[in-house]
C-alpha atoms as one frame of an Amber mdcrd trajectory, in Angstrom:
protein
  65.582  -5.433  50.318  66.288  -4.461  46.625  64.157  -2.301  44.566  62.764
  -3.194  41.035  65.709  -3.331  38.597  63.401  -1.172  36.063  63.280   1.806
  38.691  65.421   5.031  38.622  66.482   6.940  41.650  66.361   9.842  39.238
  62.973   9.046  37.859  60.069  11.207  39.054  57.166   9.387  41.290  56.033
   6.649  39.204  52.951   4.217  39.664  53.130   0.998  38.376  52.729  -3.300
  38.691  56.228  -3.611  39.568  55.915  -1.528  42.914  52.362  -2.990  43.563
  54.356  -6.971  43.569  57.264  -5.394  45.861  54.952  -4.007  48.663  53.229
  -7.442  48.668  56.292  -9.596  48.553  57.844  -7.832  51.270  55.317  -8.044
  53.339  55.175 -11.895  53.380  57.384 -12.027  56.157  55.037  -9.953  58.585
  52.164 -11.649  57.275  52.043 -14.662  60.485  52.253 -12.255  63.364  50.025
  -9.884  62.022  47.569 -12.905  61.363  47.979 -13.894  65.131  47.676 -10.057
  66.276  43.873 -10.032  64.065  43.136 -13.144  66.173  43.777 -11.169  69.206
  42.080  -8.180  68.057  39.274 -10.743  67.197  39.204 -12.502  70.156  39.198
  -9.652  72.638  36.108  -7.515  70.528  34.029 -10.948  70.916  34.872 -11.051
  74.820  33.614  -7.873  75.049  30.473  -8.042  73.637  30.861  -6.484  69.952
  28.790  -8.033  67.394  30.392 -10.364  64.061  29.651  -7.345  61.735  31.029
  -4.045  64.605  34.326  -6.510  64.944  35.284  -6.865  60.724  33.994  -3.180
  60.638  36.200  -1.492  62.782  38.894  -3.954  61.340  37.914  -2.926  57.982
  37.716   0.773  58.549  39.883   1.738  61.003  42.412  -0.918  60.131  45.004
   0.210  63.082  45.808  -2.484  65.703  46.805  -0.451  68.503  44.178   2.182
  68.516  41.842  -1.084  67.921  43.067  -2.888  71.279  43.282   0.216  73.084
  39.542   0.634  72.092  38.912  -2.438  73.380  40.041  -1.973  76.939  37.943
   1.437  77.026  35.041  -0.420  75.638  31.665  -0.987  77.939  28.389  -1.720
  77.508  25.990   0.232  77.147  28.042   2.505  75.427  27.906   6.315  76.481
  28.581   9.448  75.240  31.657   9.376  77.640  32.445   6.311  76.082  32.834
   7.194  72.633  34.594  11.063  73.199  36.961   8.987  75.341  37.533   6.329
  72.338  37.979   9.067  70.145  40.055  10.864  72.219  42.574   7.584  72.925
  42.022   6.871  69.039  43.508  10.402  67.945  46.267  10.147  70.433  47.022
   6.911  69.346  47.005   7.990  65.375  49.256  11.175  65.940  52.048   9.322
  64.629  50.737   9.257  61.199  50.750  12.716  61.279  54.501  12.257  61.591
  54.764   9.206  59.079  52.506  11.349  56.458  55.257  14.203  56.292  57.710
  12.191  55.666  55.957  10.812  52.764  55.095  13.974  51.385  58.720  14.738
  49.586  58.439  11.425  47.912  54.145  11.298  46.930  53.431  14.924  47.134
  53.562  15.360  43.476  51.536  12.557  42.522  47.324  12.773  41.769  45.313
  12.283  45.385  43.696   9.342  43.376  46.981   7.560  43.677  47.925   8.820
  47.043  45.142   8.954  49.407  44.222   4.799  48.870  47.619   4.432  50.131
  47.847   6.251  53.397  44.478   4.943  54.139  46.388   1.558  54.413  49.492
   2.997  55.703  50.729   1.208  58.766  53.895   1.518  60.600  55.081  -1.631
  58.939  54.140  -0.500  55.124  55.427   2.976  56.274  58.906   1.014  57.484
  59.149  -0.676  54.279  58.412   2.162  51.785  60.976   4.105  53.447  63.453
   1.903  53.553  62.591   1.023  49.639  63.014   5.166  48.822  66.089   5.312
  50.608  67.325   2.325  48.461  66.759   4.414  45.320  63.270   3.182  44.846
  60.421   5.435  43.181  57.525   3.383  42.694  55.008   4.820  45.099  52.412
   1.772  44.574  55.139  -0.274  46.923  52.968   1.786  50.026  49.429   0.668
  48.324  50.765  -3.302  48.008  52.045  -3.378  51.205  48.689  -2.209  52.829
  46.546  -4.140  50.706  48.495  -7.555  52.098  48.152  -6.261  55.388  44.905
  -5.450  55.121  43.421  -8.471  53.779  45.250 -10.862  56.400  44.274  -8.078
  58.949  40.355  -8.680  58.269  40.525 -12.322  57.827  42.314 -12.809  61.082
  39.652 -10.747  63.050  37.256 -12.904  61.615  38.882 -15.858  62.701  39.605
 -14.712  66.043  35.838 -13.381  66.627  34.498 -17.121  66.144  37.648 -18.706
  67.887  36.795 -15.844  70.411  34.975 -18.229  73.100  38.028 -20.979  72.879
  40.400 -18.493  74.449  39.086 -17.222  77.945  42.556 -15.307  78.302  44.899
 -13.939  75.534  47.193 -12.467  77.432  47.851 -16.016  78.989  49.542 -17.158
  75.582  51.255 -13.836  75.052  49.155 -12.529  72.758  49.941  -9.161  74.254
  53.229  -8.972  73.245  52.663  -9.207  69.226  53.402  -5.600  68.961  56.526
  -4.411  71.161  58.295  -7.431  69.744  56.795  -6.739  65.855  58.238  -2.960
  66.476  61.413  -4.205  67.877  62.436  -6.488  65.038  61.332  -4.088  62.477
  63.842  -1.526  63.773  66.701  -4.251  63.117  66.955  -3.380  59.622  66.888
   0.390  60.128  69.997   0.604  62.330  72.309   3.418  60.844  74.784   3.774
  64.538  74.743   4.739  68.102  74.117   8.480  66.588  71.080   7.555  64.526
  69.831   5.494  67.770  69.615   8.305  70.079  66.162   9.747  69.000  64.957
   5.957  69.503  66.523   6.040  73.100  64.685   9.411  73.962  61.288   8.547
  72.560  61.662   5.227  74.484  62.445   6.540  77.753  59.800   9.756  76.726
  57.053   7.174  76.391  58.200   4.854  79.580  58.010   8.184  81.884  54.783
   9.207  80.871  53.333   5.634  81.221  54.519   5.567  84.842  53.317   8.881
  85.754  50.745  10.736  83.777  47.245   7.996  83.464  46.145   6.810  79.785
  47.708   6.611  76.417  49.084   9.924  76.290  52.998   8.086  76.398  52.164
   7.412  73.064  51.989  10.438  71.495  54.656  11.700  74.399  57.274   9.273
  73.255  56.610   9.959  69.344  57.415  13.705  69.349  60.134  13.593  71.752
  61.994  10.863  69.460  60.790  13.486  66.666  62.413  16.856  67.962  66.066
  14.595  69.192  65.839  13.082  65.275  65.687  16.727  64.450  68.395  18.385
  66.453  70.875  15.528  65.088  69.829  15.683  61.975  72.773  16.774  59.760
């Protein structure tokens, strides 16, 4: 992954076409499996009784697969009050890793207008997040990578729920073709590229076995949030 030949390492934050192309381009790649996990997504919300416009809403709005399909298995009708502080409450857990992701963006966006920052990290993923990263650390500057990449994403994203919601009553059981499995393996491969040595790996290891503990002993999502500071604080105390 190369950066735009027209952008400086030593250049300040910049915001231009060039970026916008990368983050799209380099998203290509990601573009099939995140199609199939949409169709999923799409699938599931129509088994479970959400109507064509609540499906491409959430989609739309909330625009985070795992806190979607987590959503999902909480879901019931009616739906409660207990319902809904319980979806937020999973949804927040969930999200806490963008709390992380955000301050990591900050040294690199912070001194750029909110006009040109808050569109992106409302379409920040972990994958756009993985490849504006990796695109800084390259020497890249052109912040409107983040806003390309989640604009792709996005678009496929919505498109696939709606193709899943009508293709929702074909498929009686998702997890029968492995539909499931879209995002450990998605995660997985995307850490490929990011492999710096054993050293670098350890925080990985922790949050790993962080999250896998919790899952077997404490009930709900809380591994997730578990796993992501715990990988956090080891990345920190080997950080040189």
């Amino acid at each position: 992954m190369n950066p735009p030949h027209d952008v400086s390492p030593q250049d300040a934050p910049r915001w231009g076409l060039a970026g916008l192309k990368f983050g799209v381009t380099h998203t290509l790649g990601l573009l099939p499996g995140s199609a199939v996990f949409g169709m999923a997504f799409g699938t599931v919300a129509a088994q479970k009784g959400l109507t064509f416009a609540e499906a491409v809403t959430m989609s739309a709005f909330v625009f985070s697969g795992a806190a979607q399909l987590v959503a999902m298995e909480i879901w019931s009708n009616p739906v409660t009050v207990g319902t809904i502080l319980t979806l937020a409450a999973a949804a927040t857990v969930v999200g806490l890793r963008m709390l992380l992701m955000g301050a990591t963006l900050r040294p690199w966006l912070g001194g750029l207008p909110p006009i040109q920052i808050y569109p992106a990290l409302l379409l920040n993923t972990d994958s756009t997040w993985l490849i504006a990263t990796r695109y800084r650390e390259e020497g890249g500057n052109d912040a409107s990578v983040l806003l390309g990449a989640g604009l792709s994403l996005w678009v496929v994203w919505v498109a696939s729920t709606i193709a899943g919601y009508v293709l929702g009553n074909l498929i009686a059981n998702p997890e029968r073709y492995g539909l499931d499995l879209i995002l450990p393996i998605f995660f997985v491969a995307m850490l490929v590229p990011l492999w710096r040595g054993p050293r670098r790996a350890i925080p990985w290891a922790v949050a790993g076995a962080v999250a896998l503990a919790m899952h077997y002993f404490v009930p709900g999502y809380w591994y997730v949030f578990a796993g992501a500071l715990a990988g956090s604080l080891a990345g920190g105390f080997i950080d040189e």
